[in-house]
N, C-alpha and C positions, 0 to 999 in steps of 0.2 A: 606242339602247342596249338595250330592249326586246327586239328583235328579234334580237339579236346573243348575248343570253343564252338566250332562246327558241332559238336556232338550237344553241348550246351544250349545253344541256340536253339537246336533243334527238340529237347525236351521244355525249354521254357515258352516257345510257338505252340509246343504241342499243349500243355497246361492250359495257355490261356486259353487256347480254339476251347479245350476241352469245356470250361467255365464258361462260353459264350454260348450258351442254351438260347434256341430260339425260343422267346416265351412271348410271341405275336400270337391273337386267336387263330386257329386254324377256321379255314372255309372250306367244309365238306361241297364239293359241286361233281356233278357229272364232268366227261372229258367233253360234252358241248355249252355246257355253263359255264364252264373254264377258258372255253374258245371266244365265246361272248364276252368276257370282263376282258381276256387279254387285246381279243380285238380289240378294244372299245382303248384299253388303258394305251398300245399303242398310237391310236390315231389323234390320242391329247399329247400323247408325248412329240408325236411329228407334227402336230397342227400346232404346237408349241414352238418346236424349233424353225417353224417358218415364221411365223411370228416375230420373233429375236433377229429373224433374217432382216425381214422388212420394217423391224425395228431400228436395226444397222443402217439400211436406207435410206429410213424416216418416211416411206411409205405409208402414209395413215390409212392409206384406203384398202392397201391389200393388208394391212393388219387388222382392219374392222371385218374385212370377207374370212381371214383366218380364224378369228374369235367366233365370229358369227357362225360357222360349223361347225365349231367346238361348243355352242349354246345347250340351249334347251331342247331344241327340234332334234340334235343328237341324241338327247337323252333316251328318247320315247319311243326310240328304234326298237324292238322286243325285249324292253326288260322286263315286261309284265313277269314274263314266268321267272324270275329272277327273284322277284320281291319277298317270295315265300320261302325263300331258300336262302337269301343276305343277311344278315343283320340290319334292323333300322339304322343305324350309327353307321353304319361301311355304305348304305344306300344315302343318308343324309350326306357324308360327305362328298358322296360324286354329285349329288345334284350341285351342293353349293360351289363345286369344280364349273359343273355347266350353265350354272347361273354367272359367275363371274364371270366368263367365256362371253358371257350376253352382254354384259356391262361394262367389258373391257372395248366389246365393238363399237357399242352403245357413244363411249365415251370418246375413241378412236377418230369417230366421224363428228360428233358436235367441238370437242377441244380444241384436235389433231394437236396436243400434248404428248412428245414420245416419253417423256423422261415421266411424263402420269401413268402413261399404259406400262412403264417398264416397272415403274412401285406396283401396279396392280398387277401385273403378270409375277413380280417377286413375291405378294402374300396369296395369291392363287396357289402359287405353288408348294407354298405350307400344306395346303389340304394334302394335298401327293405327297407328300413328307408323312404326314403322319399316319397315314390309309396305310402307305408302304410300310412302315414303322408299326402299327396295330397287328396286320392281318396278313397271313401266306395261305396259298391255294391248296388243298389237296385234293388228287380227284378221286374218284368214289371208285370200289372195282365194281365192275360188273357181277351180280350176284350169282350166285351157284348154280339157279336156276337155269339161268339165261344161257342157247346153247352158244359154242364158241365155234368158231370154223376148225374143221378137222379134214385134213387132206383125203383120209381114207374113209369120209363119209359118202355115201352113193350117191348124193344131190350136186357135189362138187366137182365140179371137171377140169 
C-alpha cells in the first residue's frame, strides 16, 4: 500500500511541476549583462539583510548608511549599456528599488522610526517580488561566428 501511494504521489508532483510553465518574460542578456543585474540584485539583497540586522538593533544610523548604498548613486554604476537591452518596466522598477533605498535612509536619519523603515523596507520589497515574478535571465550563446577556444589550435599552449 506504501508503495502504491509513493507511486501516486509521485505522478500527482509530476503533473502539477508539469502545469507550472514559467510564463515570466524572458531577458535575452550576454553572460556579462547577466553578471551585471545579478551582481547588482545580490548586493540589494545583502544590503537589505543588513538592514533588518540593524533594524533588530535599532541602529538608525547604520541602517541610513545601508539604505544609502543601496540608493541612487548605486544605480548609475554602468547600466548605461543595460538600458538598450532591459525592458523600460524591468528598468523602472529597479530605479524605484534605488530610490526607496534613498528614502528609507533619508527617513532613517530625520525620524530614527524603526517600525517606519521596517513598513518601508516591507513595500520596497514588493518591487523585488514582482521584478522576480515578471522576468527570468537567459543568456545569449555566443554566435557561430565567434571563435571558441580549441585545445588543438596553434595559438594555444
Amino acid at each position: 500500500m506504501k508503495n502504491i501511494f509513493a507511486i501516486a504521489l509521485i505522478f500527482v508532483t509530476a503533473a502539477a511541476t508539469a502545469d507550472d510553465i514559467d510564463k515570466r518574460q524572458v531577458l535575452h542578456l550576454t553572460e556579462l549583462q547577466r553578471d551585471h543585474v545579478l551582481t547588482e540584485m545580490r548586493a540589494l539583497l545583502s544590503g537589505t539583510q543588513k538592514i533588518l540586522e540593524a533594524l533588530y538593533k535599532e541602529d538608525m544610523t547604520a541602517i541610513a548608511a545601508h539604505a544609502r548604498s543601496l540608493g541612487m548613486g548605486m544605480a548609475h554604476k554602468g547600466e548605461d549599456h543595460l538600458k538598450s537591452v532591459l525592458p523600460r518596466e524591468f528598468m523602472q522598477l529597479g530605479m524605484s528599488v534605488h530610490k526607496a533605498f534613498d528614502e528609507i535612509a533619508a527617513d532613517a536619519e530625520a525620524l530614527k522610526d524603526s517600525r517606519y523603515t521596517l513598513r518601508q523596507l516591507s513595500e520596497s520589497m514588493k518591487n523585488c517580488v514582482a521584478c522576480h515574478e515578471s522576468y527570468q535571465i537567459h543568456v545569449e550563446k555566443p554566435s557561430a561566428t565567434r571563435r571558441t577556444y580549441s585545445p588543438d589550435h596553434p595559438h594555444h599552449h
